[in-house]
Structures are given as C-alpha cells and as structure tokens.
MARBA-3410 file (N, C-alpha, C, O; in Angstrom, 1 decimal):
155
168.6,139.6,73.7,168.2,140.2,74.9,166.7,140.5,74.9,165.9,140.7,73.9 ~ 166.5,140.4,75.8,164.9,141.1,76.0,164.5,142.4,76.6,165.2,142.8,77.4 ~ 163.4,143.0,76.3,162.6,144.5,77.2,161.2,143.8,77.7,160.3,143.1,77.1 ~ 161.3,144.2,79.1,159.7,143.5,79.3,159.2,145.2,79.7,160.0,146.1,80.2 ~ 157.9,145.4,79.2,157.4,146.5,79.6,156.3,146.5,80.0,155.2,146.3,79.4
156.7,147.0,81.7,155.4,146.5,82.6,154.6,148.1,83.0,155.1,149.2,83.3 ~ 153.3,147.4,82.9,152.4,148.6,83.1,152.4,148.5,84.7,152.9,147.5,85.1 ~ 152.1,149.3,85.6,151.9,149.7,86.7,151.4,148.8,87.1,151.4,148.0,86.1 ~ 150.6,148.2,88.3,149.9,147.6,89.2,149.1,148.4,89.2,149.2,149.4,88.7 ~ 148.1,148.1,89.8,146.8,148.5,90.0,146.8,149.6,91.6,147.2,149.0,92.6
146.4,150.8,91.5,146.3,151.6,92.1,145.5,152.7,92.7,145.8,153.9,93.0 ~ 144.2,152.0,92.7,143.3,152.6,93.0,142.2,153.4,91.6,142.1,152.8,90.5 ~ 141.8,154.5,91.7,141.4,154.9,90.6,142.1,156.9,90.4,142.5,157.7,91.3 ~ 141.9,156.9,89.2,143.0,158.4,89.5,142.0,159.5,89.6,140.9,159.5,89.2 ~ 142.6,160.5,90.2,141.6,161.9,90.3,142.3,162.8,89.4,143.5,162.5,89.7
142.5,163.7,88.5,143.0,164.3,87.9,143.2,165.6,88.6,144.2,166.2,88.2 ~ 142.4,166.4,89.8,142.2,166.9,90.4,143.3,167.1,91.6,143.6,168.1,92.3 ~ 144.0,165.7,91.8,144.5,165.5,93.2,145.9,166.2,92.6,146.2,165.9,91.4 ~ 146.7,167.1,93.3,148.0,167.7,93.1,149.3,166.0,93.4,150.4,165.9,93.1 ~ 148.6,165.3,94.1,149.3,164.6,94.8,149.2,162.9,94.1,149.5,161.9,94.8
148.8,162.8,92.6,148.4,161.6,91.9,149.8,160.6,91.8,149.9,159.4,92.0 ~ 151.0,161.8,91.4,152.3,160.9,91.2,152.3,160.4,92.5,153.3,159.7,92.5 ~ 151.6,160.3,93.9,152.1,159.8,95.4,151.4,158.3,95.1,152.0,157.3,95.4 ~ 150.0,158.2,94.5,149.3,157.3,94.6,150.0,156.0,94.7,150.7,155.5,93.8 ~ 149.9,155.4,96.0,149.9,154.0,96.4,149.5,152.6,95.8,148.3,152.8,95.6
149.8,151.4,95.4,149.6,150.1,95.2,148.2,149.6,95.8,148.3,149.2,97.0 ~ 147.1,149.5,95.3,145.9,148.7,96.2,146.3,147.8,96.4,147.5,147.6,96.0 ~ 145.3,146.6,97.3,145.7,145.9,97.6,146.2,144.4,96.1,147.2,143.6,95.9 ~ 144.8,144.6,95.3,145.3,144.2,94.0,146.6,144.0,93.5,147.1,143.0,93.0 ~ 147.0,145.5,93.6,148.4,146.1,92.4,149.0,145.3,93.5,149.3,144.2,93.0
149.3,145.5,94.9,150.6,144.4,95.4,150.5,143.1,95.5,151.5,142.4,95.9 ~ 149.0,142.6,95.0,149.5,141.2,95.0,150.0,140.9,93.2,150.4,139.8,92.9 ~ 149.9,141.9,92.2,150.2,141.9,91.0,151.7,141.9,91.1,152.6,141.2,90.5 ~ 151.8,143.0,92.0,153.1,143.2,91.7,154.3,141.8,92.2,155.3,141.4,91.7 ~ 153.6,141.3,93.4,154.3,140.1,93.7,154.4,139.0,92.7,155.3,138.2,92.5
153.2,138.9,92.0,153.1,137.8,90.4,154.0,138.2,89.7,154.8,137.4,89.5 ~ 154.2,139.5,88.9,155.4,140.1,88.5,156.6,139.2,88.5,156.9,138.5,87.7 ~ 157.3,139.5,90.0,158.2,139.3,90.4,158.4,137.4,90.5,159.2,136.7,89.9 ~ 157.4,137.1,91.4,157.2,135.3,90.8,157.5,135.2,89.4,158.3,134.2,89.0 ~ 157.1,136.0,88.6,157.2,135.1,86.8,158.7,135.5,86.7,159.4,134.7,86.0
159.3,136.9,87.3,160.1,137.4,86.1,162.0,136.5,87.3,163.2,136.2,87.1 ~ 161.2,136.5,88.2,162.5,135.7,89.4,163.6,135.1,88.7,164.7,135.4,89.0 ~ 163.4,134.3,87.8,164.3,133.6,87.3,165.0,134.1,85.8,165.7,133.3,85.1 ~ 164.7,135.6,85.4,165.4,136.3,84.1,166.5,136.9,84.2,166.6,137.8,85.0 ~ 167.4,136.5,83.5,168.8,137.2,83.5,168.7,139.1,83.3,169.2,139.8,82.4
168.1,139.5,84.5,167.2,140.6,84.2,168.7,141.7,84.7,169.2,141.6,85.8 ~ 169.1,142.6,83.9,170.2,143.8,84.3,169.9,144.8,84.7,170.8,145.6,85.2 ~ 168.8,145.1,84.7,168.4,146.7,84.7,166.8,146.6,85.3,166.1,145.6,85.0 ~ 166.3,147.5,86.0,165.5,147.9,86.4,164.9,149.1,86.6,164.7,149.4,87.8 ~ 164.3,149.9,85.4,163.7,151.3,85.0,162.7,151.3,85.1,162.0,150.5,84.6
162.1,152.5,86.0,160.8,153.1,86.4,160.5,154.2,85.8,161.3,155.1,85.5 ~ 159.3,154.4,85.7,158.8,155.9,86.3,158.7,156.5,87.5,158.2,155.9,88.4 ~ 159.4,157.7,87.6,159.5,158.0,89.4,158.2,157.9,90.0,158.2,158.3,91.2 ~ 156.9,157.4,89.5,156.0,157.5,90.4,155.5,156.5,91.5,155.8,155.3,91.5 ~ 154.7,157.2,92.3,155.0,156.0,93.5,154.3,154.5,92.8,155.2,153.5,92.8
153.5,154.2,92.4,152.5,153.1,91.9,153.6,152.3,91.1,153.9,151.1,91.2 ~ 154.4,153.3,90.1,155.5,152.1,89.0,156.6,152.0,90.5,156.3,151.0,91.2 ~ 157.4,152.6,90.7,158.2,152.0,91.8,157.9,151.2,92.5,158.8,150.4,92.8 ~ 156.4,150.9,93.2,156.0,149.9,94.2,155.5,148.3,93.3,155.2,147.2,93.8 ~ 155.5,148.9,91.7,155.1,148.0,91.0,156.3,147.0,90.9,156.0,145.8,90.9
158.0,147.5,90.8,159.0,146.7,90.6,159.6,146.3,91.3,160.4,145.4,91.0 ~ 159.5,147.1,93.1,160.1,146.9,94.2,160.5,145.2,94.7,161.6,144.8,95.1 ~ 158.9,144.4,94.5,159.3,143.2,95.0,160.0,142.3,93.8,160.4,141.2,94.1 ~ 160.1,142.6,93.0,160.9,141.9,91.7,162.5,142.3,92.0,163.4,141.5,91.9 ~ 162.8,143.5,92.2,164.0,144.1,92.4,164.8,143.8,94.0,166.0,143.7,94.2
163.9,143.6,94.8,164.3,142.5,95.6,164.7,141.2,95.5,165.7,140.7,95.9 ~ 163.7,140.7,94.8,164.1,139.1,94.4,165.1,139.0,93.9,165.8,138.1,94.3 ~ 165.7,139.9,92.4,166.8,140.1,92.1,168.2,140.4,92.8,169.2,139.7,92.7 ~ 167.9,141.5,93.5,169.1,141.9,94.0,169.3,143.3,93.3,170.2,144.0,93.7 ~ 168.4,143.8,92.3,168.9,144.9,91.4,168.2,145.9,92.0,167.2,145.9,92.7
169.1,147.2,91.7,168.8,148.5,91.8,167.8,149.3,91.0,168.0,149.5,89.8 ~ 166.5,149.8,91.8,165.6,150.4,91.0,165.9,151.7,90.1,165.4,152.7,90.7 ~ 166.4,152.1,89.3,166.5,153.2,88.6,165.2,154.1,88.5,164.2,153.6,88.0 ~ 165.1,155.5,88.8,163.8,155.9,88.1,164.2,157.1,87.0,165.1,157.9,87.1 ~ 163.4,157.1,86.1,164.0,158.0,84.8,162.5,158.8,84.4,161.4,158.3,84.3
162.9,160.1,84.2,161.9,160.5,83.3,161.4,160.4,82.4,160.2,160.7,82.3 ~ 161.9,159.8,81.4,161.5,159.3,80.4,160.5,158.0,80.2,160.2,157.2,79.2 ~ 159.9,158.2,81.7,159.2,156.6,81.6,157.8,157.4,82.4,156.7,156.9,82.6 ~ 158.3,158.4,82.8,157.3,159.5,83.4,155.4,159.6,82.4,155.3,159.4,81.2 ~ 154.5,159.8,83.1,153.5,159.7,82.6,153.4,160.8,81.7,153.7,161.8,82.4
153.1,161.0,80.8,152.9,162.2,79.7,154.2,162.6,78.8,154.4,163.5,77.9 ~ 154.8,161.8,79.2,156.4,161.6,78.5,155.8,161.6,77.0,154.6,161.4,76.8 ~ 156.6,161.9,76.0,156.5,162.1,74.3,157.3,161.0,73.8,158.4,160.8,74.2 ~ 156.6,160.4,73.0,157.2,158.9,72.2,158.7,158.8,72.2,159.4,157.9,72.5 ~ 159.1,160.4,71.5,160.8,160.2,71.2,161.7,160.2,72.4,162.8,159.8,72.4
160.9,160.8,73.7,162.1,160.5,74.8,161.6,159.2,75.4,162.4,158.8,76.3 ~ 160.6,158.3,75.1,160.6,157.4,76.2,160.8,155.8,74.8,160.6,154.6,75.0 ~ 161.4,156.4,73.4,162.0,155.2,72.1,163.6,155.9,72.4,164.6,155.3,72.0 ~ 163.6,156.5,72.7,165.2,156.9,72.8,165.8,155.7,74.0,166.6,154.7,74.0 ~ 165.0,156.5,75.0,165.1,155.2,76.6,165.4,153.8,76.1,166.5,153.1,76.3
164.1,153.3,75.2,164.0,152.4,75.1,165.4,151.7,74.2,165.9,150.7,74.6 ~ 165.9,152.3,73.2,167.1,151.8,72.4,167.9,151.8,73.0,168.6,150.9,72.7 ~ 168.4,152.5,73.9,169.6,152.6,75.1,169.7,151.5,75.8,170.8,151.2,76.2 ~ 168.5,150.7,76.0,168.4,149.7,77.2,168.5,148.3,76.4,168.9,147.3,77.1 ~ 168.3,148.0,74.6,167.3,146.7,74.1,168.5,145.9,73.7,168.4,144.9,73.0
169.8,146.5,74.3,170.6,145.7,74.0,171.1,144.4,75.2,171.9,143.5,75.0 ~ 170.4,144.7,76.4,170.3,144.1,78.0,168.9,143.8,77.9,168.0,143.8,77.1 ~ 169.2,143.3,79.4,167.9,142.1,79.3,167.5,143.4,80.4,168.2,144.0,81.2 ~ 166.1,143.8,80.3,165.3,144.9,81.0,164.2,145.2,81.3,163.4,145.2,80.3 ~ 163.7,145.7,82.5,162.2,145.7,83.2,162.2,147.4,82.8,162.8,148.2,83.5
161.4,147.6,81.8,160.8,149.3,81.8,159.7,149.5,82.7,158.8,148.8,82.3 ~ 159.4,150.0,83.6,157.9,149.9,84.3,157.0,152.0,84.1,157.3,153.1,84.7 ~ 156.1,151.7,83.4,155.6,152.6,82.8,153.9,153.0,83.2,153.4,152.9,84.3 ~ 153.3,153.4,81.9,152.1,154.2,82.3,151.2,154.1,81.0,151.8,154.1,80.0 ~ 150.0,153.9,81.0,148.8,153.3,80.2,149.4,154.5,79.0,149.8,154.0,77.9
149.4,155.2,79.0,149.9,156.0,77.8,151.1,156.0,77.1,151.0,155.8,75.8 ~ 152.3,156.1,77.5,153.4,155.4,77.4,153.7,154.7,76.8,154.5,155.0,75.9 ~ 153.3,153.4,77.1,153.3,151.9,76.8,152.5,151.7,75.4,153.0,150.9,74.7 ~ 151.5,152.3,75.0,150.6,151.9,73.7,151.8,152.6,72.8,152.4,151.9,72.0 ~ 152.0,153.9,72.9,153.1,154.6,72.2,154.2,153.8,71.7,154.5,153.7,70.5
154.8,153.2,72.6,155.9,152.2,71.9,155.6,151.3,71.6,156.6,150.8,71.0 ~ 154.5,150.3,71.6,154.5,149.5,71.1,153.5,149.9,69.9,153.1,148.9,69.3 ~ 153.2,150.9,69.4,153.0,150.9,68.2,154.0,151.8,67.6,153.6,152.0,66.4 ~ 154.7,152.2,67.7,156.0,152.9,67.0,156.7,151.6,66.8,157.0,151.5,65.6 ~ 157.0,150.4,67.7,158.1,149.4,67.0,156.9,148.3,66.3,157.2,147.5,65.3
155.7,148.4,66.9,154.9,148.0,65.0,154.9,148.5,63.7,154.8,148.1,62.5 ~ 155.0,149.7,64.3,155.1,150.5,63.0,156.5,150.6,62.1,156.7,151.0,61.0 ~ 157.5,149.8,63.1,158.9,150.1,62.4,159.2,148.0,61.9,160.3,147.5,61.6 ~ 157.5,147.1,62.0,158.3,146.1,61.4,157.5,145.2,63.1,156.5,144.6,62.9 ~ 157.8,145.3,63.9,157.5,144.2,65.2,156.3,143.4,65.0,155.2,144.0,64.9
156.4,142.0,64.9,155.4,141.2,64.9,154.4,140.9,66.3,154.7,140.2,67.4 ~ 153.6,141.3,66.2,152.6,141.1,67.4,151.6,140.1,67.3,150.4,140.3,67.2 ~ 152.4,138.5,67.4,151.4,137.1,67.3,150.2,137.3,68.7,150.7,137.6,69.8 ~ 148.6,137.2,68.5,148.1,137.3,69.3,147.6,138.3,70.0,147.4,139.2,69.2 ~ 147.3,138.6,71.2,146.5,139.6,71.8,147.2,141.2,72.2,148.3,141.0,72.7
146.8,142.5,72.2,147.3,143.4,72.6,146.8,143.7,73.6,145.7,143.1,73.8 ~ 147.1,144.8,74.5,146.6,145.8,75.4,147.6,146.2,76.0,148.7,146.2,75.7 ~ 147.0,147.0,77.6,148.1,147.6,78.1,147.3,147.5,80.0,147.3,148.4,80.8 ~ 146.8,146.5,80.1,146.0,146.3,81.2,147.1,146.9,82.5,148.2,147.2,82.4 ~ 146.3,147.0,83.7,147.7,147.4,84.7,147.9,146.4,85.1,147.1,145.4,85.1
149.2,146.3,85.7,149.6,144.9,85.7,150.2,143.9,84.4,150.7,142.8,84.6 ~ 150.2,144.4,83.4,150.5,143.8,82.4,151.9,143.6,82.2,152.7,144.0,83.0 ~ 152.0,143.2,81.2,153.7,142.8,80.8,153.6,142.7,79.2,152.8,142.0,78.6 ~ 154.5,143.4,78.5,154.9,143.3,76.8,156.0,142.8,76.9,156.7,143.5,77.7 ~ 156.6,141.7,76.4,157.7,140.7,76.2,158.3,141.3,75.0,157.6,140.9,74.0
159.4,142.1,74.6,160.1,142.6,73.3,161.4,141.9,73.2,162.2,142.3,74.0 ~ 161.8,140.9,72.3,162.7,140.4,71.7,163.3,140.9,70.6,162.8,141.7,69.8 ~ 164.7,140.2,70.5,165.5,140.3,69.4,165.7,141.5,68.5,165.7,141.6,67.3 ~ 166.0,142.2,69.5,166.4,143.6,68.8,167.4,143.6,67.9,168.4,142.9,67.9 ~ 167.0,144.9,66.7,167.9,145.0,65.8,168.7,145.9,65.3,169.1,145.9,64.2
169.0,146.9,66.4,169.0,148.4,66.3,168.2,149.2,65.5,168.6,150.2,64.8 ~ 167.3,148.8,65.5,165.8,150.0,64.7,164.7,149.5,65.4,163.9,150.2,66.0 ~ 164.6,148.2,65.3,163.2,147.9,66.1,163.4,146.1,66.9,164.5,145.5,66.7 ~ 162.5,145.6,67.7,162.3,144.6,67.8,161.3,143.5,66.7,160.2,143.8,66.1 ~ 162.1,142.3,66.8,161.1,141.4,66.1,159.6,140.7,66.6,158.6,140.4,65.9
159.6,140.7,67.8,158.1,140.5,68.3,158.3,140.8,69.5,159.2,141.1,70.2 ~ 156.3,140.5,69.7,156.2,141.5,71.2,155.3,140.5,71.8,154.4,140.2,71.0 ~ 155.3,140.2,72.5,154.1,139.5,73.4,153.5,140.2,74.7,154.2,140.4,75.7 ~ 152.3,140.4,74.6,151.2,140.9,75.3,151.1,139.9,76.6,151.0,138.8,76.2 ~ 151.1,139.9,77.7,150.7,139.1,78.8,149.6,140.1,80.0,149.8,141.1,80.6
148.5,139.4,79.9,147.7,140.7,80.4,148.2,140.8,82.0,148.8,141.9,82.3 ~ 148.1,139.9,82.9,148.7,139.9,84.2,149.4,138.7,84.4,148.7,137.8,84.6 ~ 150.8,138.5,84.4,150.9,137.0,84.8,151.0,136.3,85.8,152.0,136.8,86.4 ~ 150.7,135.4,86.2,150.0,134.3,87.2,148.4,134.6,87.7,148.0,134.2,88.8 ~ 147.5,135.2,86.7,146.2,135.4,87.1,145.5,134.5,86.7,144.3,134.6,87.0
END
C-alpha cells in the first residue's frame, strides 16, 4: 500500500497576525497545483482521503477527491502545529491502505524524518515545497521502506 503526503497548494503568503489564517484560500497557482495533484494521482487505487481542516489543505484535495469519487475526511491530527506523536499515530492507522494525507510545511518534515529515523530509505531529493507530494511505500508496522520526494507534479 502506499501514503502520499501532500503539502498544501500554494495560498497566498501567511500573516501570523490574521485571526482568520486557517480560512486562507487557494491562489490562483495552488488551484492549478491542486488540479496537477489530482491529474497524477487520477488513476491510484486511492481509499482514503485525509486533510487538515484548513481551508488551503481541503481546497488542495477537493479536485482529486472529485476525480475519485472519495470522501474528504478532515482530522486534527493533520492540523498545523499538531505534535509528531498525534499526526505518526494518524499516520500508522492509515499505511496499511492506499492514502492521500494533505498537511502543513511543519507537519510533513516531522514525519518524514521520524520514519528516516526509524530505517526509511530516501533515494534522491527531499523537501516539503507547497504543492508537493512524499510517495511512502511498503509499510511494515514500524516504519516505511522508502519515500520519494516529488516537488510539484506535472510542473
């Protein structure tokens, strides 16, 4: 089975200031990202579909979750400022299905260095660009065997 763990679309720039940041919208960018998303991922035996309730990850999965047919789920645990052990807990619940995590620049580096750290082979490039995608295979109930980095795909 696989975890793909997609960073947000691109959404303008953040104010830390704004009470109203989880509302922030898709630019025009993030929705055409988000439609590449859904182009690549169209044809994955994909079961699940987990967000962060914020508006930018929800609008990031929406057109993919269309294409599918699947139900957007949103979970806390995928929430921005979330703590490693609730959002590797999330993650082991899910690595036995094939599954779209859609998360947050912080988030995302977190797990993917916890399942390097527990053994995960990372051939090639890392980051956590928005719009990105981490490809996690072959889970083994402790960790995944590799991860692949895709900074945006179809860019």
């Amino acid at each position: 089975m696989t975890t793909y763990l997609v960073r947000h679309a691109s959404a303008g720039s953040r104010d830390d200031c704004d009470p109203h940041d989880a509302d922030r919208t898709l630019d025009e960018s993030g929705r055409f990202q988000a439609e590449k998303l859904a182009g690549w991922l169209r044809h994955e035996p994909i079961d699940r579909i987990l967000t962060s309730p914020y508006r930018r990850c929800i609008e990031s999965v929406e057109p993919l979750a269309a294409e599918l047919g699947v139900r957007i789920e949103c979970v806390d645990a995928l929430r921005e400022g979330t703590g490693i052990d609730s959002s590797w807990e999330l993650l082991e619940c899910v690595a036995a299905t094939t599954t779209v995590l859609c998360s947050h620049g912080d988030v995302i580096p977190d797990l993917i260095r916890r399942a390097q750290g527990r053994g995960m082979l990372v051939p090639g490039k890392s980051g956590c660009a928005k719009g990105s995608v981490w490809t996690l295979q072959h889970w083994d109930r402790t960790t995944f065997a590799t991860g692949i980095y895709t900074p945006v795909p179809g860019t």
